[in-house]
C-alpha positions in Angstrom: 0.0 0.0 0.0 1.8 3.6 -1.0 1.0 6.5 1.1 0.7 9.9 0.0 1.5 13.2 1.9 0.3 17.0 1.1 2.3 20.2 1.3 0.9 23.2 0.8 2.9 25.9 -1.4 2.4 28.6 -3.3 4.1 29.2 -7.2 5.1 32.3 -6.2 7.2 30.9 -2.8 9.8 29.5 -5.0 11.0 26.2 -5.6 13.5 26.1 -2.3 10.5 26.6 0.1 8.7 23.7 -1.3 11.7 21.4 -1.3 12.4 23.0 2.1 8.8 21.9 3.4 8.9 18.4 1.6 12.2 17.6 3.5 10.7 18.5 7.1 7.7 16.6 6.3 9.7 13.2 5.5 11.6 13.6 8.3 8.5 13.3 10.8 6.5 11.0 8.4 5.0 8.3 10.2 5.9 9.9 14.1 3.1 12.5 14.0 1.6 11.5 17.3 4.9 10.9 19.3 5.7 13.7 21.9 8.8 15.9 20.6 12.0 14.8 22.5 13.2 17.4 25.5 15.8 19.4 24.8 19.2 18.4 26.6 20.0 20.8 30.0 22.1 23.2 29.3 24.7 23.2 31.9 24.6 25.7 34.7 28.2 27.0 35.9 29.0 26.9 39.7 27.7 30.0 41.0 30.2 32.3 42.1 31.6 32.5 46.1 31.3 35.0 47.7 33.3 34.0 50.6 37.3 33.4 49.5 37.1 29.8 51.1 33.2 28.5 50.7 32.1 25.5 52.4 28.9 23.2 51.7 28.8 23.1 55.5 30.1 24.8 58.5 33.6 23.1 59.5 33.1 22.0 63.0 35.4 23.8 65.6 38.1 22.1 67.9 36.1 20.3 70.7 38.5 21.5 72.7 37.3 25.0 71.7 36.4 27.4 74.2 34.3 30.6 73.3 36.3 34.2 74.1 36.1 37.6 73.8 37.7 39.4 70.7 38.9 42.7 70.8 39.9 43.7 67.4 40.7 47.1 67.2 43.0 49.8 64.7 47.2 50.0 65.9 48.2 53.4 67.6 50.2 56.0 65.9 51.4 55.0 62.5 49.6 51.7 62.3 46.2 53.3 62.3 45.5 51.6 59.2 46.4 48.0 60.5 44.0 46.0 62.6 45.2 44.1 66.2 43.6 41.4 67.7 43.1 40.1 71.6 41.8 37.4 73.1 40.4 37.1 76.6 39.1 33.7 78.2 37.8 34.7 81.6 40.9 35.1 83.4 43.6 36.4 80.8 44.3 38.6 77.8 46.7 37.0 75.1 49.1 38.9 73.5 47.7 41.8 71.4 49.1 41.7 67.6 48.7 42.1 64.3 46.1 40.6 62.0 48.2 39.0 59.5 45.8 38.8 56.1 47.8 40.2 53.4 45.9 43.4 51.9 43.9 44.1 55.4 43.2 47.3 56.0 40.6 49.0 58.2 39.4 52.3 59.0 36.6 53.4 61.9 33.3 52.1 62.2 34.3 48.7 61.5 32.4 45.9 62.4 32.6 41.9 64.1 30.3 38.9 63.8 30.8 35.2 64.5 28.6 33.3 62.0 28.5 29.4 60.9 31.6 29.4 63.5 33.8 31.9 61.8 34.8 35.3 62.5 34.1 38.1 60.5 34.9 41.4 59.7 33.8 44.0 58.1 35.2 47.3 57.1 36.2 50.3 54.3 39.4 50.2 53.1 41.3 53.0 54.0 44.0 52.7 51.1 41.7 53.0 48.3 39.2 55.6 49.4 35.9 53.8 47.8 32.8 53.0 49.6 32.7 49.2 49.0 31.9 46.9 51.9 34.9 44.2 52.6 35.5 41.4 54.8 37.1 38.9 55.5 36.6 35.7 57.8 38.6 33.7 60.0 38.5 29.8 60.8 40.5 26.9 61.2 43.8 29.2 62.4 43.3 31.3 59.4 42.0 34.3 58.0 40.6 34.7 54.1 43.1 37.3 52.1 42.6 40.7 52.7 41.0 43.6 50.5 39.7 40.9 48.0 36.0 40.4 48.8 33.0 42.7 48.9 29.4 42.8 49.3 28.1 43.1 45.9 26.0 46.3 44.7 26.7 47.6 48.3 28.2 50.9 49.4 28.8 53.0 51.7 30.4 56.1 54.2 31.3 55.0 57.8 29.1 53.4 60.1 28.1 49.3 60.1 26.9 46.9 62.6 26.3 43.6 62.2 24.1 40.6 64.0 23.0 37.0 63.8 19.3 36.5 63.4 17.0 33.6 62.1 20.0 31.3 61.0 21.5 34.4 58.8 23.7 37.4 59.0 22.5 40.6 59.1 24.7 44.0 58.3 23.6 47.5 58.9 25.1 50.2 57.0 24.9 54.0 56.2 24.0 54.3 52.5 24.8 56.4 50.2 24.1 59.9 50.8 24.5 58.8 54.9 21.9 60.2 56.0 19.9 56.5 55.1 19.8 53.1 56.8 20.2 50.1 54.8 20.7 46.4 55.8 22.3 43.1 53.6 21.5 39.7 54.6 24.0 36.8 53.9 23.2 33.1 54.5 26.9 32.1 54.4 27.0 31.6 50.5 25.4 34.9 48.9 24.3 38.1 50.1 20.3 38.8 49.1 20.6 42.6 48.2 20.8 45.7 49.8 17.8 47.2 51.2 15.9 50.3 52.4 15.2 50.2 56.2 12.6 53.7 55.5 12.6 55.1 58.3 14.0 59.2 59.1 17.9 60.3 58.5 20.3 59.0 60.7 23.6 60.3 61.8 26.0 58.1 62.3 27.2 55.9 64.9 24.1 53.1 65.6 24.0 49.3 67.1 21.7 46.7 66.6 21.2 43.6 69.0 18.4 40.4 69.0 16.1 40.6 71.9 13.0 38.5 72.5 13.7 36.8 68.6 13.1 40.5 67.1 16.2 42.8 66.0 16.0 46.1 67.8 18.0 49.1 66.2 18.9 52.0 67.8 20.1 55.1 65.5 20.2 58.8 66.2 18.2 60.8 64.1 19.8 63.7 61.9 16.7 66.4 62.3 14.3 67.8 64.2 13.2 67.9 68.2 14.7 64.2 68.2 17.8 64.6 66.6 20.0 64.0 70.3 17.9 61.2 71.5 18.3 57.4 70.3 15.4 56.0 68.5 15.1 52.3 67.9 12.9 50.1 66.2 12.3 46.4 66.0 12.2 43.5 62.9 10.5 40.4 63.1 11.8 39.1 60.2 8.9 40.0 58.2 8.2 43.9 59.0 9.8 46.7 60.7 7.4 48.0 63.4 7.2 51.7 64.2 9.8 53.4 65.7 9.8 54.6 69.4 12.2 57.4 71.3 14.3 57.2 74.6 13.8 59.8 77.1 17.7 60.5 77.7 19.8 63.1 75.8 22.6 61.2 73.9 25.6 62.0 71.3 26.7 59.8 68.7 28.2 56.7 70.0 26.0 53.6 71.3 26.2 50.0 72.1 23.3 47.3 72.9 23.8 43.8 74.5 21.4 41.3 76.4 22.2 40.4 79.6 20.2 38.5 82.1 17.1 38.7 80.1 17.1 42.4 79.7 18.4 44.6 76.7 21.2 47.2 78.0 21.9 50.4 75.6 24.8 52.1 76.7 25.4 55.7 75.0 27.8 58.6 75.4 26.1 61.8 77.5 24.9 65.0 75.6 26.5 68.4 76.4 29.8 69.8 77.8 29.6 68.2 80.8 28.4 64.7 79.8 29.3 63.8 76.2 32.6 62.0 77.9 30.5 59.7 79.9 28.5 56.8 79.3 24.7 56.1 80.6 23.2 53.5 80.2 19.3 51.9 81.0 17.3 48.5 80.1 14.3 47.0 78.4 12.6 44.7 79.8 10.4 43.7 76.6 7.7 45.7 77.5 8.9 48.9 79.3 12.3 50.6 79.8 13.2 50.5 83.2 14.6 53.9 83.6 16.3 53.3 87.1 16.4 56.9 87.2 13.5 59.0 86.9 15.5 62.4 87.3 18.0 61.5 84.0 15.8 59.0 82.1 19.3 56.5 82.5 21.9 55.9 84.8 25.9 56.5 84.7 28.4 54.1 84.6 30.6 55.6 87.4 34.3 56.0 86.7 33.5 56.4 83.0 34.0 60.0 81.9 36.8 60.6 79.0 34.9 58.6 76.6 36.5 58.7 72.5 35.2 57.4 69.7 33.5 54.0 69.1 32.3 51.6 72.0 31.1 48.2 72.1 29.9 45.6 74.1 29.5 41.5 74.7 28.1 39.5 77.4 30.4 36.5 78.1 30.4 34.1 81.6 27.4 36.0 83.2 29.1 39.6 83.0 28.5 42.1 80.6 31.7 43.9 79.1 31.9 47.7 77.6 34.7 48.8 75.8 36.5 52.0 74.8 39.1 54.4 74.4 39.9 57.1 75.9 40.4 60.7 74.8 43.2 61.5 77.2 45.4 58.6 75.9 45.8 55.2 73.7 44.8 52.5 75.9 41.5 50.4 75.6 39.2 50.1 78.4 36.9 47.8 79.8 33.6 48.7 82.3 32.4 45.1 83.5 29.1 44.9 84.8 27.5 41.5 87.2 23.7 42.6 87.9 24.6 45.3 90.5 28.0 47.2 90.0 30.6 48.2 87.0 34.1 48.0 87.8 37.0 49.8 85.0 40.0 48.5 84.2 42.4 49.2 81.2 43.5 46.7 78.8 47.0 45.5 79.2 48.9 46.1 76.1 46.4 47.0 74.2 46.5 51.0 71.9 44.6 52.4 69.4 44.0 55.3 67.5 40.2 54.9 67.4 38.3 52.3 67.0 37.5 48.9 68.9 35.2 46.0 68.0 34.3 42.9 70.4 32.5 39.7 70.0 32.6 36.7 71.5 33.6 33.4 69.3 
């Protein structure tokens, strides 16, 4: 039995288009009703790291590993540039020194974070003047080279903060003009994008802490009647609620931690005669307790020659506040159990400006 097959072409077409048509009807003579066959995958590179040393999963620490404090902080005099590291354990202080990751440089307003057990930093880079966000990380005895990775798409002038929240990292930074608040979120692979916090102008110097499984951020605002008291507002992980203001007059210069189920903001004084000293007052959840109806916070006694950034962490059932001073170098720690703060310096430890802490 011969079969017959129809294609439909016009004289005017020419003769290519009907040979053209015959051909692609011989070649699916007969398999009319058969599905057309899937095109092969087209391979999909590796994405790209965004950590110099990605893992699948978290290398596990040491079992012998005991959490410390870390005091990273910029050298003194010409080292400015250069960042020095310190370890305390409870009872000693090791041996501050230099953070050897070739191309490291840091300026002020750097930040710390210890995430899927590494330790991170992130900074500007004082030796090429840009507003890109680096960092490296440290694990296994080792840091991640210097000056090589940034955030991508995100910029800007001094002024970051960064915490743990949810099972992801979260970074606070002033944007660009400064005057905004933005925040990047990094899972410990890739960074989701930078985003709009939308709330007023901040100046800068701001901390943000997890309390009650809600981010609270505390930020000065740059204008009007509120402009020298700390504002805050908290994330859920879905929504920013509204923002709220603290009674107490306060100059750039803030840090939060949580400490026996309460959230502590300690902040640097308004004014000639108290911008030097640190106050400080706590949230229960619900209300601040203002322990201090007269100044709306309480002073940390023996505290008054306050420079620059502070910063805080909570480690064996004491809370620790560092800083510098204005009338020399040295670091300085306030070291608070529940009823008093006692002041100590540092041993061996100078700056220029700038300290960071975190315990890892």
């Amino acid at each position: 039995m011969h079969e017959t097959f129809r294609v439909e072409w016009a004289p005017n077409q020419g003769i290519s288009i009907l040979y053209s048509q015959a051909a692609e009807k011989l070649a699916t003579w007969g398999h009319e009703d058969e599905p057309p066959a899937l095109p092969e995958p087209t391979p999909q590179p590796d994405p790209t790291p965004q950590d110099p040393k990605p893992e699948p999963e978290p290398e596990p620490q040491d079992p012998d590993h005991k959490a410390k404090i870390h005091l990273i902080h910029r050298g003194a005099n010409n080292d400015a540039d250069w960042p020095y590291w310190s370890t305390f354990d409870g009872q000693t202080w090791s041996k501050d020194y230099k953070v050897w990751s070739f191309g490291l440089h840091i300026s002020d307003s750097f930040c710390l974070a210890s995430f899927q057990k590494k330790l991170f930093i992130f900074h500007l880079n004082p030796q090429n003047h840009k507003s890109q966000v680096f960092y490296e990380s440290y694990a296994s005895g080792a840091w991640t080279r210097g000056a090589a990775t940034t955030i991508p798409n995100t910029v800007t002038s001094p002024g970051m903060c960064a915490v743990t929240f949810q099972g992801k990292l979260y970074l606070f930074h002033h944007g660009l003009p400064q005057e905004k608040l933005r925040y990047n979120v990094f899972n410990g692979r890739t960074w989701e994008g930078d985003t709009d916090i939308h709330i007023d102008d901040v100046t800068v110097g701001f901390t943000a802490v997890v309390f009650n499984d809600k981010i609270y951020l505390f930020y000065l605002p740059r204008y009007g009647f509120s402009s020298h008291r700390y504002a805050y507002v908290a994330f859920d992980g879905r929504r920013w609620e509204k923002a709220h203001t603290l009674a107490r007059l306060a100059t750039s210069g803030v840090t939060a931690a949580v400490y026996q189920n309460k959230l502590y903001l300690m902040h640097r004084g308004y004014g000639e005669a108290d911008v030097k000293k640190l106050w400080y007052n706590a949230f229960d959840g619900k209300r601040w307790i203002t322990l201090s109806k007269k100044t709306g916070a309480m002073l940390i006694s023996d505290c008054d020659d306050i420079e620059g950034d502070i910063c805080s962490v909570v480690y064996e059932d004491k809370m620790y506040v560092f800083y510098k001073k204005l009338s020399n170098s040295g670091v300085y720690r306030h070291v608070f159990d529940g009823n008093k703060w006692a002041g100590e310096q540092v041993e061996g430890v100078q700056t220029a400006k700038g300290v960071a802490s975190v315990v890892h």
